[in-house]
C-alpha positions in Angstrom: 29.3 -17.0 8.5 30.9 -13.8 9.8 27.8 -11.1 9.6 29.7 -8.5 7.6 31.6 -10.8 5.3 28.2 -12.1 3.5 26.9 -10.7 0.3 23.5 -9.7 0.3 21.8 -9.5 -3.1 18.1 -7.3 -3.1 15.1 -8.3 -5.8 12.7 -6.0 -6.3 14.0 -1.9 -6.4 10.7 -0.8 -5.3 10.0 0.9 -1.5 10.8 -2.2 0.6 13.8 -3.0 -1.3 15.3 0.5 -0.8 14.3 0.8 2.5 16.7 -2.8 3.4 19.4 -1.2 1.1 19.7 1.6 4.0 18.7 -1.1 7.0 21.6 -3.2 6.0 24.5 -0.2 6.0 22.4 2.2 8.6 22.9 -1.2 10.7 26.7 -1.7 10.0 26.8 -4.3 7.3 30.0 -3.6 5.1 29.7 -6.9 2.9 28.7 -6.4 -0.8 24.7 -5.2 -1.0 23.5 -5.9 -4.7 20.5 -3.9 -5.3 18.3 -5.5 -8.5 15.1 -3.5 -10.6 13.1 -4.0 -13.6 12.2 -0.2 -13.2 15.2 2.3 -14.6 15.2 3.8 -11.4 16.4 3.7 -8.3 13.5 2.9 -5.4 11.1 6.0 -5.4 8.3 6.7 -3.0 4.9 5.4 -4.6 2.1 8.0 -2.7 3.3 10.9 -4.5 2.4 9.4 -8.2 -1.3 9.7 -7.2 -1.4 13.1 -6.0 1.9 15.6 -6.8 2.6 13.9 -9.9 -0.6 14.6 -11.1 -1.6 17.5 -9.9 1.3 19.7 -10.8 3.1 18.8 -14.3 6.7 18.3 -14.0 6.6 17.5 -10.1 9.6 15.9 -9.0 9.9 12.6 -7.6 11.4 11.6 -3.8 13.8 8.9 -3.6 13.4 6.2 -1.2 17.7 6.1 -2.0 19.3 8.7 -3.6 22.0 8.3 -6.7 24.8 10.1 -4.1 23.6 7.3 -1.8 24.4 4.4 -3.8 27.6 5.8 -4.4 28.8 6.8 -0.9 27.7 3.4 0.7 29.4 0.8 -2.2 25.9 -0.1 -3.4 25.9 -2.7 -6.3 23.4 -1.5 -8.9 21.5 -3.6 -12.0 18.1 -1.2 -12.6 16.2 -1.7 -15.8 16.3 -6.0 -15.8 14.7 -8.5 -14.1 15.7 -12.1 -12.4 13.8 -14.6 -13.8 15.4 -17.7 -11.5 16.9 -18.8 -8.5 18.8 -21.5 -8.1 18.7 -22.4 -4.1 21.4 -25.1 -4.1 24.0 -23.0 -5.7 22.8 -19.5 -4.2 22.8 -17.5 -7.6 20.2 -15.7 -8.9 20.0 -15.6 -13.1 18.9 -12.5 -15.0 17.4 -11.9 -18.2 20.4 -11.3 -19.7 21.8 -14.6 -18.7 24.4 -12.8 -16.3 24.2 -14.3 -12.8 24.5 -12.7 -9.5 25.6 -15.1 -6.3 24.1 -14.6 -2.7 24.3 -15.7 0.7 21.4 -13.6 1.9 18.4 -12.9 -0.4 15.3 -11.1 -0.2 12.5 -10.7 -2.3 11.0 -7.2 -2.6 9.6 -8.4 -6.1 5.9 -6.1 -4.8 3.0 -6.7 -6.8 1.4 -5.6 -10.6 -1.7 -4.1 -11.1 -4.8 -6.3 -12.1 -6.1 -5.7 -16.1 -8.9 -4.6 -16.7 -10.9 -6.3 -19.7 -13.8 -4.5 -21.0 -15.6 -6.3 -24.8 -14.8 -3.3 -27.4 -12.3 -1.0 -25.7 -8.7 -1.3 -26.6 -6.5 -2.8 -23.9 -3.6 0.1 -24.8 -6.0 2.6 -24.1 -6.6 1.9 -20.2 -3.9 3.9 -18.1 -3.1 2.0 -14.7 -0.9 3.9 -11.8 2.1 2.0 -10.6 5.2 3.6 -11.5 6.6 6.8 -12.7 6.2 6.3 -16.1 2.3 5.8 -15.6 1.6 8.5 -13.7 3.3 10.3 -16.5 1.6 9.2 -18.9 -1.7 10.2 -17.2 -0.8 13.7 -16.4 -0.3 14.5 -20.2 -4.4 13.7 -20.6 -5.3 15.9 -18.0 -7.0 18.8 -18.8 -9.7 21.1 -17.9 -12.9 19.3 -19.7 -11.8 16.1 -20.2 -14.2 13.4 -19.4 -12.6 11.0 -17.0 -13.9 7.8 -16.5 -12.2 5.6 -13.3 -13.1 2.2 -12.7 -12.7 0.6 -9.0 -13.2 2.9 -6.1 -10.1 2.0 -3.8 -7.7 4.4 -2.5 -6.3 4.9 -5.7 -9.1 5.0 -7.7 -10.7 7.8 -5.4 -6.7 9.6 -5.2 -6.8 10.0 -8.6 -10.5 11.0 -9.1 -9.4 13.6 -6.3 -6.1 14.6 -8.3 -8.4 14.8 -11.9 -11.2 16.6 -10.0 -8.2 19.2 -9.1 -6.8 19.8 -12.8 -10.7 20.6 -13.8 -11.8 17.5 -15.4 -15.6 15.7 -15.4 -14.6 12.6 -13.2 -17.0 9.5 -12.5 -16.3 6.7 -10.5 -17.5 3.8 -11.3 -17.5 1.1 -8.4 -18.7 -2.4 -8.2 -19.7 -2.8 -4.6 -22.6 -1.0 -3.1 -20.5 1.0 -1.3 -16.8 3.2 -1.9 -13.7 1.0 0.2 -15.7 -1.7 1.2 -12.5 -3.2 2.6 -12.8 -0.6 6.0 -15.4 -2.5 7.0 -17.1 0.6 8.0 -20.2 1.7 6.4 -19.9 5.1 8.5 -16.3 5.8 6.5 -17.8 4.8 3.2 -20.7 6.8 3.4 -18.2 9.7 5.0 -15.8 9.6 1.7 -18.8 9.4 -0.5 -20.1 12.9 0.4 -16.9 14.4 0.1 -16.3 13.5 -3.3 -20.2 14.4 -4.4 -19.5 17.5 -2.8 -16.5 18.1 -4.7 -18.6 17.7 -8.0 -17.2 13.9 -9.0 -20.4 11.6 -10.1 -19.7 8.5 -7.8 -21.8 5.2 -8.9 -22.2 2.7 -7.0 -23.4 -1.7 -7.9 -22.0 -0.2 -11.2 -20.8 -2.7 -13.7 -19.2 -2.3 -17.1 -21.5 -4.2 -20.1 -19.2 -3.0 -23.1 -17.6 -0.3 -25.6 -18.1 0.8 -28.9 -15.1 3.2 -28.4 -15.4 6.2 -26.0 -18.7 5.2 -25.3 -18.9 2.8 -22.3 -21.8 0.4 -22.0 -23.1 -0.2 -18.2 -25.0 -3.2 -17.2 -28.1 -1.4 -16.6 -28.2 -0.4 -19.7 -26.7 3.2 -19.3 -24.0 4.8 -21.4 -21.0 6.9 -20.2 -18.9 8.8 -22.8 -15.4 9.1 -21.9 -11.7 10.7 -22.9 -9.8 9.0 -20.9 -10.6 5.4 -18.5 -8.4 4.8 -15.7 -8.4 1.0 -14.0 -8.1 1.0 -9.9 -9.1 -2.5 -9.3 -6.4 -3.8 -7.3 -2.7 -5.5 -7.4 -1.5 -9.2 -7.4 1.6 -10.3 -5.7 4.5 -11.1 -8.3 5.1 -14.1 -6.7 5.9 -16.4 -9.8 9.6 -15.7 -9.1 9.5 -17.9 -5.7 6.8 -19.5 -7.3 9.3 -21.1 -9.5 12.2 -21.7 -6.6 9.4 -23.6 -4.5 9.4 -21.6 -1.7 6.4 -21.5 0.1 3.4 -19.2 -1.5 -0.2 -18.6 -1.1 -1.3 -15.3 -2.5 2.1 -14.0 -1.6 5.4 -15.5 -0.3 5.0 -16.9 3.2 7.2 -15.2 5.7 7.4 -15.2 9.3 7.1 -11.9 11.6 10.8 -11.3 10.7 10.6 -11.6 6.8 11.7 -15.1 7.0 10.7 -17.7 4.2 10.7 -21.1 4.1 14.5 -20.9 2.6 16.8 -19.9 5.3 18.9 -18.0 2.9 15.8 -16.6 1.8 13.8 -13.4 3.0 10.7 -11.4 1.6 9.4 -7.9 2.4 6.7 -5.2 1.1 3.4 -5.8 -1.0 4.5 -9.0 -2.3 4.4 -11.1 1.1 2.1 -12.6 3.1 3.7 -12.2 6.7 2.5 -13.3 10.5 1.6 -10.4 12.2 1.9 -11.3 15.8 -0.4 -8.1 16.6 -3.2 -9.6 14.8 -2.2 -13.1 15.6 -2.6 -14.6 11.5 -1.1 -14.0 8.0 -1.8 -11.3 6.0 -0.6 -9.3 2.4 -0.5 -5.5 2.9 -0.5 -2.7 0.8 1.3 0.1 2.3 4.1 2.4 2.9 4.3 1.9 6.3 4.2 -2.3 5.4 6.9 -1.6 2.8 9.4 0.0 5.6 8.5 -2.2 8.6 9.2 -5.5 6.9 12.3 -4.1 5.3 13.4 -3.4 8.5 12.7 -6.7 9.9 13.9 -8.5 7.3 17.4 -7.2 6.7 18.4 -6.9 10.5 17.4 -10.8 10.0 19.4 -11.3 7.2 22.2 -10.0 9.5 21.2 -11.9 12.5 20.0 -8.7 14.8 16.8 -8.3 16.3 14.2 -7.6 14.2 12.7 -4.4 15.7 8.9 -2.9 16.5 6.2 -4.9 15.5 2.9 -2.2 14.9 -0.7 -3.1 13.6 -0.6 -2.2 10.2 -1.7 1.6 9.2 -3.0 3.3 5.9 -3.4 6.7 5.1 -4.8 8.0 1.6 -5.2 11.6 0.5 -7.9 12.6 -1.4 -8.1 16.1 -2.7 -9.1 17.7 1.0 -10.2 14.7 2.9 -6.9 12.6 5.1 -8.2 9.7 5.6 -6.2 6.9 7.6 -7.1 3.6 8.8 -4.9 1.8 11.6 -5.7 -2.5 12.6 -7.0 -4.9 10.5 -9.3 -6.5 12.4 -10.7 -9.8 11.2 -14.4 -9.5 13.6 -15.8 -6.7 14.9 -19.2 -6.9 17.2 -19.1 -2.8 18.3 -18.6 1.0 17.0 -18.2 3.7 18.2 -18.5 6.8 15.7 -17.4 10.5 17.1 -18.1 13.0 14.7 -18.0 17.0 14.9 -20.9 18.8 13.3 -18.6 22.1 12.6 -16.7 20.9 10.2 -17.2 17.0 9.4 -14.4 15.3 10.9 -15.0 11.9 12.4 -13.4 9.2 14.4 -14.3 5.4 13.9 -13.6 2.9 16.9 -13.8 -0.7 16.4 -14.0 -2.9 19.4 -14.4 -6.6 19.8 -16.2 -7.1 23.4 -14.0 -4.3 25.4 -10.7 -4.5 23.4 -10.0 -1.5 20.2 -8.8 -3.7 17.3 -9.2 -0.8 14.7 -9.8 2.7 13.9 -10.2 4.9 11.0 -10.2 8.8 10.9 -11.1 11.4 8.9 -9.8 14.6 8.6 -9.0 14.0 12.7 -5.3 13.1 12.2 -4.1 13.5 15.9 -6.7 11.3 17.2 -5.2 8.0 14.7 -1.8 8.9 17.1 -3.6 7.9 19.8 -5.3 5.3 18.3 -2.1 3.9 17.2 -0.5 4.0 20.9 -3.6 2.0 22.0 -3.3 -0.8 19.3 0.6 -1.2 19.5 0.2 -1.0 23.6 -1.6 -3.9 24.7 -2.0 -2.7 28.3 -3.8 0.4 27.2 -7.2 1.3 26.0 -10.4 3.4 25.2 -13.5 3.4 27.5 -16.0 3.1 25.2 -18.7 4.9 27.3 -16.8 7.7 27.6 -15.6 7.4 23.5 -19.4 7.8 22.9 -19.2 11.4 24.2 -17.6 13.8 22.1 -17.8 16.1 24.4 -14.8 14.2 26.4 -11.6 14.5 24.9 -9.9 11.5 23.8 -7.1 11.8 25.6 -9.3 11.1 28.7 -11.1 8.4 27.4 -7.4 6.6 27.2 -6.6 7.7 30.4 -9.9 6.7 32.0 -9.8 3.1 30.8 -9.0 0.3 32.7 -5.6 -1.5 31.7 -5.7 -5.0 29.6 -4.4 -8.1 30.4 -2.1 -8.3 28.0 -2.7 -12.1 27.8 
């Protein structure tokens, strides 16, 4: 098959499927791209809908591709419906308006839905989530000055938008199940860290909290406490939309199983962004991530494959969230950890988090110290590079020369 005589038909009009929408022309593909969304607009970039969009009514949205784009580069659009099958023996896709679209190359940037939230008492249509556009538009109109805010799950967006509510002058508590805020950084130094800064910026965090009930605005806590509220906002977590190649048997397990290059187990077939769960030969298993910087590698990868090219950089997966005043980023996902290293300046709060595993870094997370997650990042993606640990321990020494200082990895 002659690469630009195929036609490549996108799923899923969220980040990833924008970003391969630009891969495949920006890489010289001129057969016919078919971009396909449930949303009725064309891919948007998500971070903004926790912060901007809340924060300042009206605030206008940034376009992962741009209506001139679509036009300029021959780009076949269907926004506002979905595919509900795939039929791998005839390479067509059908939609729910029974049309059908035919393929040679597909991927599957279907992303993932938020979890409901079900709490005995309190109508399901009154819970606001944050997804899409439409959401976060829905939750700016109840923000006000005095409004009692109550958000449940204290995640990255959970804590963004108790950050963005804080900021328009409402009463915001957080209510969170585990004992401590992101338990998922495996850091009880960052938690801790991004607990003060929100106490200090007047939001009542509580923690091992657990919802009992509702008789209305009033929310009933396990322990017997009760929490009136305006407005309840659910942050606890996405599932992949996986039923889609669910139903075409590819191969699934809590996402659609890819290879490094956003291969499935169809070779026709390729998947990028929230919804898979890829190989990631920097961490050396499988794993579903939830980011923008996830989103536009494995586009990447992905639809030079679907074109037969090489696939690109491979990086260790990095996070970043905003939260009113504090930048907090996380870069690795390491799976054990046996040593940390915390460097922390008393001045103004900032802190560095280095995660080691016997002499190698395998993560880091920062805080308010955004140059210092550059380097962090150079040291993960280069295995023949690293940190000297004794050296990290002194904050006195710049980082810089802790990198320099540090003998060089076998990259074996």
């Amino acid at each position: 098959m002659e690469v630009q005589g195929f036609s490549a038909v996108i799923v899923g009009a969220g980040h990833a499927g924008g970003r391969a929408v630009k891969v495949l022309r920006e890489a010289g593909f001129q057969g016919t791209v078919t971009l396909i969304g449930a949303e009725p607009h064309l891919p948007y970039e998500r971070p903004p809908l926790s912060k901007e969009f809340l924060q300042v009514p009206g605030a206008r949205q940034s376009w992962v591709v741009e209506p001139d784009y679509v036009h300029q580069q021959d780009i076949q659009v269907r926004l506002g419906c979905s595919v509900v099958s795939i039929d791998r023996g005839r390479q067509v896709v059908t939609l729910d308006d029974a049309s059908e679209v035919a393929y040679d190359r597909l991927l599957l940037a279907t992303g993932a839905s938020v979890r409901q939230l079900s709490i005995p008492g309190y109508p399901p249509a009154h819970i606001h989530y944050l997804r899409t556009i439409a959401d976060a538009q829905a939750l700016e109109r109840r923000l006000a000055p005095g409004r009692r805010v109550a958000i449940i799950g204290g995640g990255f967006i959970g804590l963004e938008v108790a950050a963005s509510a804080r900021a328009r002058g409402c009463e915001v508590v957080v209510l969170e199940a585990a004992d401590r805020l992101l338990p998922r950084l495996g850091s009880a130094e960052a938690s801790e860290h991004v607990l003060s800064h929100h106490v200090r910026c007047g939001i009542d965090v509580r923690l091992g909290a657990r919802l009992a009930g509702s008789d209305g605005r009033r929310l009933r806590l396990s322990d017997g406490g009760v929490l009136d509220t305006d407005l309840l906002v659910a942050g606890i977590g996405v599932s992949p939309n996986i039923e889609l190649a669910s139903r075409a048997q590819l191969a699934t397990d809590d996402g659609i199983l890819t290879d490094e290059y956003g291969r499935t187990s169809d070779p026709n077939i390729f998947a990028a962004g929230d919804v898979t769960r890829q190989w990631n030969p920097a961490l050396g298993r499988r794993v579903r991530l939830e980011s923008w910087q996830n989103a536009n590698l494995q586009a990447e990868a992905a639809a030079r494959s679907m074109m037969g090219l090489p696939p690109g950089r491979c990086e260790p997966p990095w996070v970043w969230s905003d939260q009113g005043s504090l930048n907090l980023q996380v870069a690795g996902a390491p799976a054990e950890i046996d040593r940390t290293i915390v460097r922390h300046d008393d001045v103004d709060g900032s802190t560095s988090i280095f995660q080691f595993l016997g002499e190698r870094l395998v993560g880091g997370i920062t805080l308010n110290r955004a140059k210092e997650m550059a380097l962090i990042r150079r040291v993960l993606t280069d295995l023949t590079s690293s940190f000297d640990p004794t050296m990290l321990a002194d904050a006195s020494i710049s980082l810089r020369r802790a990198m320099r200082a540090a003998p060089v990895r076998d990259p074996r």
